[in-house]
Structure formats: structure tokens, C-alpha cells
N, C-alpha and C positions, 0 to 999 in steps of 0.2 A: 749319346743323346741325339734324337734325329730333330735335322733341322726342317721347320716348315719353310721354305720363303716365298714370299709375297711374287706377285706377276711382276710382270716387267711393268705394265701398265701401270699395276699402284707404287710400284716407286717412282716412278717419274710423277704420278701424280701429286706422292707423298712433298716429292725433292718443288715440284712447281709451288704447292701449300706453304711450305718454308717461306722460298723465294717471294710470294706475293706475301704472307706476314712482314715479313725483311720490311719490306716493301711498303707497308703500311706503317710501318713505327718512321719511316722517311719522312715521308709525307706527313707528316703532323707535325715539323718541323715549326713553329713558329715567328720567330727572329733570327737574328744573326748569332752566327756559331764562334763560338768562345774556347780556344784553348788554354789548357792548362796541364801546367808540367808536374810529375811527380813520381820520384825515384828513376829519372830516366823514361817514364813512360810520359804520354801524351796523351787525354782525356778530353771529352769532347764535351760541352754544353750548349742551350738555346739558351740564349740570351734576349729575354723581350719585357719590355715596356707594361705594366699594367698602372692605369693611370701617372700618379709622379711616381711610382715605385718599380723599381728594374728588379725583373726576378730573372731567374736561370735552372734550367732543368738537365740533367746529365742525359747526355746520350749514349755514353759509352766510351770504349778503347779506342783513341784513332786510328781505326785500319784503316788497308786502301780499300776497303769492299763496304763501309758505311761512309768514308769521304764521297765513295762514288755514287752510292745510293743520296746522300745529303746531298750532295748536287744538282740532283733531279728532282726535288723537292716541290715545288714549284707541277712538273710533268706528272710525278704523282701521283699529288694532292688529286690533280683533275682528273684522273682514272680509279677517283675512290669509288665510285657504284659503280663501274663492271669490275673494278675486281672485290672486292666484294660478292661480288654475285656469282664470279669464280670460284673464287673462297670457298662457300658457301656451296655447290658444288663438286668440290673435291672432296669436300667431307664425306658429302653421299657417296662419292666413287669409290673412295677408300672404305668404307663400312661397309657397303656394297662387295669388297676383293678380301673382307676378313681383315682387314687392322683392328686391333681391340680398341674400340671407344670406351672413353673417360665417367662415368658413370654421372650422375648429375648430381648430388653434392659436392662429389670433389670438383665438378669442371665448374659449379658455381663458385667454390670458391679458389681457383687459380686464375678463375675471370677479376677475381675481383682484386686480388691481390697484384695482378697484370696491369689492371688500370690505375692502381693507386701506384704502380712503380716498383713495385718490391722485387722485382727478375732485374730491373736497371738496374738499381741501386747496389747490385752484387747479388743475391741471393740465388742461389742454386736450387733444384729439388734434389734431393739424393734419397733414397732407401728405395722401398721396393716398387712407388709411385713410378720412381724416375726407371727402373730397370727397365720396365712396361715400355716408355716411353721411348725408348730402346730401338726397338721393332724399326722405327722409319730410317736412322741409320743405319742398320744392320743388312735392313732387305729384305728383314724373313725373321723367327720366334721358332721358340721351344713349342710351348703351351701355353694356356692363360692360368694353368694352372701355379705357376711359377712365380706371375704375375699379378695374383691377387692381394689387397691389402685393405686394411680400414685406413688404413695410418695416412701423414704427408708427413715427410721431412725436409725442412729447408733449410740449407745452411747459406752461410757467407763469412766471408774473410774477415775480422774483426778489424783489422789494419787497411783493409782498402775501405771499411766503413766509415773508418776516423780519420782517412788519407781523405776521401772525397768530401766529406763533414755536408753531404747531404741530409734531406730530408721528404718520405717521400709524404705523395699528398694526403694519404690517412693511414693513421697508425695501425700498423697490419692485428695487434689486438683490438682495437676499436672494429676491424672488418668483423673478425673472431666473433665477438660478443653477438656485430647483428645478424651473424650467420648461425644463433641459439649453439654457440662454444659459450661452456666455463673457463674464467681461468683455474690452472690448475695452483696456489703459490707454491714452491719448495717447502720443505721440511723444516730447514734448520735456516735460512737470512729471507724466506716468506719473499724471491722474487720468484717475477715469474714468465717460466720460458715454455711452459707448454701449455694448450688447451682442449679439454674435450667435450664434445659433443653432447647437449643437453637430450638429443631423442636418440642419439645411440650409439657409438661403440666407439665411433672415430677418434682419433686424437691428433694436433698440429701440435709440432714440437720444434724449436728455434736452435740448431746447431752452430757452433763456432769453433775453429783450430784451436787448438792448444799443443804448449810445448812444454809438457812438463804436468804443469797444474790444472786437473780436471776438474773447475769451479764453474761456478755463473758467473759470466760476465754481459756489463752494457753495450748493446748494438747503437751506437746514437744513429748513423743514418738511418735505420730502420726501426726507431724508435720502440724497440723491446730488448729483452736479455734474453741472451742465449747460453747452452750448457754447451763448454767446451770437452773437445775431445779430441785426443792424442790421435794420429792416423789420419784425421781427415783433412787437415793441411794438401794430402796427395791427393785426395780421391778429388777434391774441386779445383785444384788448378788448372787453367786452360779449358771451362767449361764452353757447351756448344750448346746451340738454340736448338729447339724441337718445338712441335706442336700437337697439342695436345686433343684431342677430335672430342671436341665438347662445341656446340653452336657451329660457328662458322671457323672454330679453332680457335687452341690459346696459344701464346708464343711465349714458350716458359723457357730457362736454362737450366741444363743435366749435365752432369759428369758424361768424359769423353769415355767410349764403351772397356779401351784398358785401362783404363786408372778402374773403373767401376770391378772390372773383373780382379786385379789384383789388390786392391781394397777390400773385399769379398772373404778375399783367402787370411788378412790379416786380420780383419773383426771375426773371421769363424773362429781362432784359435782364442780369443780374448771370452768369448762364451763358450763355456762350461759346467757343466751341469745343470741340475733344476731347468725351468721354466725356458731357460737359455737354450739348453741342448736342441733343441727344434727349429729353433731362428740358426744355429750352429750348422743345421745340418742343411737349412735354405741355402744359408750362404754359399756353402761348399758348391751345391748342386746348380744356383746361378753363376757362379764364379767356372763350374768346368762347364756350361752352356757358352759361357760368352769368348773361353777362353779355345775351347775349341772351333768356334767361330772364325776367331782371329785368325788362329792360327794359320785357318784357310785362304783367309782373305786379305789378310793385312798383319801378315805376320812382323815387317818390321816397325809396326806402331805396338807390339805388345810384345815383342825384345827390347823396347825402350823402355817403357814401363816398368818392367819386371823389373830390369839391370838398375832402375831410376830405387826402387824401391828396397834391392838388395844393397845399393850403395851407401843407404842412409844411416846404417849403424846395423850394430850384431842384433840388436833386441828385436830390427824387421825382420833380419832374417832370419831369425828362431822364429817367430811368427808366420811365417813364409812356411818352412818349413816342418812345422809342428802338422800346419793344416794340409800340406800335401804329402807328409808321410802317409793318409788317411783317403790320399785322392791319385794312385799310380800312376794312372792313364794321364789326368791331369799333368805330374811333377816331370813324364817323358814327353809332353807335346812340348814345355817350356823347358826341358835341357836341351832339344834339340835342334831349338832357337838360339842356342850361344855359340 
């Protein structure tokens, strides 16, 4: 599969977009910064004043790359209208060099969902949104053909939701509704984790890990339930920021490009036949785009992956290898990584 990639120009442009988003979420720092510990990890809050009532908003994982950015908070703040109007700039330069932009329903609603917090609060994009979204780490794309979808999917970790017992500022259904989504309820306990679109075809669907039991469960930080699922526990650990080229950009979180790619290979084997066989055969065909990617460029981030994925029990690796019995070229780029 032949790779397009992007100029040099628009990935520095793309990588500078990031960095001023980063940048931006700083800067709005409010109060004083509140840690908090939990399982070994260390989690960052704004901790400020609104009348007698002290509130606090998550900022995130304490790394040294958002201590360092929340330090300059302050410097910033004060460089919010030029960069902004940088921002806002690189968009056009990059649409200008061919990165695929965000369509305007979707990027309206990852705006919206961005401001209410729902990318803090834990929530990932995954499926074929986030594949897309892809492009600015990578450097370069297949096609957009690859890349097309109605859909969003977002998941988040059910346990760092009820580890952080946040809440973000509006209920990402309440966004839904005023963005003319139905809910959809379930069949059989009427909740509800997905919604679609009243003028046409779109659907938002609310994902969570599961180990074992593929049920609906409550998201309390994110104040909706979501339908768990076996696998995806891998594909969002250790998610990365991207930006999404809608306005002056959105600053969503995606699966890191190997966890996406070998995720890919385990859900193609899990659909089979009917309606499935088509998404079966998407997956294979982004799974050998991305994997052959890697393989060129960063081949030992997707020998971790793989070996992460093969070590987890016999049932991934039958999974594994069900769907690259099916993908040759694929199952030789990844043995000749071990």
C-alpha cells in the first residue's frame, strides 16, 4: 500500500499546531495546582475559588512536559491572541499541503465536547475518526479513502473515571441532544450509550474496557454509560493528543498509532460474516497501512505492541493470528520484528 507523506513543511507545521494547542489548555490555568495520588500515579488539578465555593478541574497526568507548560501559565495566558491567530493559520497551511480536514459536523461536535472536558476527563476517540486523525503523527496517509466515516467513537477507561470521580462541565448527552442526536436507549436495561443523528446517518457511541463481561456500564466522570468491550483495554492505554483541523483546531486524544494497528487485527477476526464482513475487511486493510508504516519508521514501538498483545493470553493470539493468516505480507513484516 503506497504511502502519501505530507512535506516537511506541514509536519512541522502540524507538530507546531499540537504544541500551541498544549499550549493553550496551560494557559487557562486558573488557581493553584492540586496534586493527587492514585495507584502510584500522580494527577494534576486547578484548584480555584468561585465565590465561598472551592471548585477544581483535572488537568491531567503529572508529567514533566504539562508541569512545565503549567508553569508558564501566567506567560501564556498573555500570548493568547498571537497564538491564536497562529493557530488559526496552520490550519490553512496544513489544508493548503493536503491533511484531510474534519468535516463540520463532526469538528462541531469535538468542539464541543473539548470544551466541556470530555478529552480530560479520560475519553479517547477510537475507530475510524481517530485513524484519520492519524496523518499528523505518521507524517503522510494511505488515502482518504480509508479514512472515511459517519461515525465517532469514544471511549475511556471505566476505572480512571471512578479513580478521578470527576465531572465534566456538561453532560456530553445533554451536548448530543443540542447537536439534533437522538438517544439511542438499549434493547434489553433501556440505557443509553449511543446517539444518532436526527438529519442524518451519524452515530456517537460511548465505549468502555471490559474484562470478561461485554455489558453497559456507568461512566460517572462523564456522566453517560457506555458499552463495554473485551480488547480495548490495549488499544487506549497510553493515549496521545492530536488535533483535529476544524476552526482553528481541536485538541482531542487518540490511540498511539501501534496499539491502533494491532487492535485492528484483533477486532477483524471478532467480525465475521453478514454486515460485519466489510468493517472485517477495513480493519485488516488499516491495520496492514499502519503496520507497514511502522514498521519503516518506528519499528521498535510496534515490536512492543505486538509481543504486549501476544503475551496477554492464547485467545489474543488466536485472534492475532486468525486475521493475519489472511494478511501474509502483513504476518512477515511483524515476524521479522522479533
Amino acid at each position: 500500500m503506497a504511502v502519501v507523506s505530507h512535506s516537511r513543511a506541514a509536519q512541522v507545521a502540524y507538530q507546531d499546531l499540537l504544541r500551541l494547542h498544549l499550549d493553550e489548555f496551560a494557559s487557562e490555568l486558573i488557581g493553584s495546582i492540586e496534586e493527587r495520588s492514585r495507584n502510584g500515579r500522580i494527577y494534576l488539578y486547578d484548584k480555584f475559588r468561585i465565590g465561598s465555593e472551592m471548585k477544581s478541574r483535572y488537568l491531567g497526568e503529572g508529567t514533566p512536559e504539562l508541569r512545565a507548560r503549567l508553569s508558564r501559565a501566567v506567560e501564556l495566558r498573555a500570548e493568547r491572541d498571537e497564538r491564536r491567530k497562529t493557530m488559526a493559520r496552520l490550519v490553512r497551511v496544513l489544508r493548503a499541503e493536503g491533511f484531510m480536514a474534519t468535516d463540520r459536523d463532526t469538528g462541531s461536535l469535538l468542539l464541543a465536547f473539548a470544551r466541556a472536558g470530555v478529552f480530560q476527563q479520560g475519553a479517547t476517540l477510537v475507530g475510524t475518526a481517530a485513524y484519520a486523525l492519524l496523518q499528523g503523527d505518521l507524517g503522510g496517509f494511505d488515502s482518504e479513502e480509508l479514512a472515511q466515516t459517519g461515525d465517532i467513537d469514544s471511549a475511556s477507561f471505566e476505572q480512571l473515571s471512578v479513580a478521578l470521580g470527576d465531572q465534566v462541565e456538561e453532560n456530553p448527552g445533554d451536548i448530543l441532544q443540542a447537536l439534533k442526536f437522538d438517544p439511542v436507549p438499549g434493547v434489553s436495561d433501556r440505557q443509553v450509550w449511543k446517539w444518532r443523528q436526527s438529519r442524518g446517518a451519524s452515530m456517537v457511541e460511548f465505549l468502555t474496557p471490559a474484562f470478561g463481561d461485554e455489558r453497559v456500564k456507568p461512566l460517572p466522570a462523564l456522566g453517560v454509560s457506555a458499552q463495554a468491550l473485551n480488547y480495548l483495554n490495549f488499544l487506549i492505554a497510553e493515549p496521545i493528543p492530536a488535533v483535529a483541523l476544524y476552526r482553528s483546531g481541536v485538541l482531542v486524544r487518540i490511540p498511539r498509532p501501534e496499539r491502533f494497528a494491532i487492535h485492528k487485527l484483533i477486532v477483524a477476526d471478532r467480525r465475521q460474516g453478514g454486515p460485519d464482513q466489510a468493517k472485517s475487511r477495513k480493519d485488516r486493510g488499516q491495520a496492514a497501512f499502519l503496520i507497514d508504516v511502522l514498521a519503516e519508521d518506528r519499528p521498535d514501538d510496534l515490536r512492543e505492541a505486538y509481543e504486549d498483545a501476544l503475551s496477554r493470553g492464547p485467545r489474543w493470539r488466536e485472534r492475532l493470528e486468525a486475521s493475519l493468516a489472511r494478511m501474509p505480507g502483513t504476518a512477515e513484516i511483524l515476524r521479522s520484528l522479533r
